[in-house]
N, C-alpha and C positions, 0 to 999 in steps of 0.2 A: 198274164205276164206280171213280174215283180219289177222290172225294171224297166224305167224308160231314161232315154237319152237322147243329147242333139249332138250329133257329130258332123264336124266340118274339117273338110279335110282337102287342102289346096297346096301346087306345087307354087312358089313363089316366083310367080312370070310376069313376063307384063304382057305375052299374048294371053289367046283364050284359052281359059283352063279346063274347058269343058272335057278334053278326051282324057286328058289327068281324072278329073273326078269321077267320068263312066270307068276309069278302071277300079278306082277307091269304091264305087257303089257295088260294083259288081264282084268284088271281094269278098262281099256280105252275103254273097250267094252257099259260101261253102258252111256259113254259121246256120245255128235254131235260132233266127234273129227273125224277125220280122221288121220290115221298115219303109218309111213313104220318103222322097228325096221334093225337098221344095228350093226355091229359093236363096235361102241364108244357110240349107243342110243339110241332112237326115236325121228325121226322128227314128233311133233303132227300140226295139223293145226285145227283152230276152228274160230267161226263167231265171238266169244268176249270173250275179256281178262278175264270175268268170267267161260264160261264154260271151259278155258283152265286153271283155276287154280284149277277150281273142280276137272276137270281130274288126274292134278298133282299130287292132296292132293291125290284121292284116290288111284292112283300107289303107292303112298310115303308109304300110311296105309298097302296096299297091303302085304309089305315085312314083313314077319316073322322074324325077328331077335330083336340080342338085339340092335344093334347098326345099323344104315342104312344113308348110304349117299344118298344125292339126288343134284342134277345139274338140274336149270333150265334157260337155255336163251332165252329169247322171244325178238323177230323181230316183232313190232307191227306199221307197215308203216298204217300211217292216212292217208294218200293222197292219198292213191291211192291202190284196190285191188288186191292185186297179191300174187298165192301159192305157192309154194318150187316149183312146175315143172317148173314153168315161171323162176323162181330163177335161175335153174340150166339149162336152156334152155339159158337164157342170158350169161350165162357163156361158153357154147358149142358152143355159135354163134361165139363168141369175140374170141375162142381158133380154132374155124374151125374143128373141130370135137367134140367126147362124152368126158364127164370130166375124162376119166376112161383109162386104160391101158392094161383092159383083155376083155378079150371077154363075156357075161355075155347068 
């Protein structure tokens, strides 16, 4: 994968936004995307900066609301191929254990 990305993408409510987001994540089903959903987002990864803006737009469409924010950061290293696991493998080498604190 040449790109990676954190996409966040929330309808602006004050209930729980949770079945807004399952429909944003599940959007991502129709891309060549690949992608893990945590917390603060989804990391998506994709072959090119176009089918990862496709995917974005139709997460973004996804959310039924009036009002919807979306966060997109794209990591788009030309030099050289490498995916989120390499990413956070480099990170676990350099710390000498996993990036994390709890047992998973």
């Amino acid at each position: 994968m040449a790109v990676v990305a954190l996409l966040s993408v929330a309808p602006v409510i004050e209930d729980s936004m949770a079945g807004e987001v399952a429909k944003a994540v599940d959007a991502l089903e129709e891309y060549d995307v690949t992608y893990e959903t945590n917390p603060m987002g989804t990391v998506i990864e994709a072959e090119t900066t176009d089918e990862l803006f496709a995917a974005a737009q139709a997460a973004h469409d996804a959310v039924d609301a009036d009002r919807v924010s979306t966060v997109l950061k794209i990591d788009d290293k030309r030099t050289r191929d490498i995916d989120a696991a390499e990413k956070v493998s480099a990170v676990e080498e350099r710390l000498g254990r996993p990036a994390r604190n709890r047992e998973e």
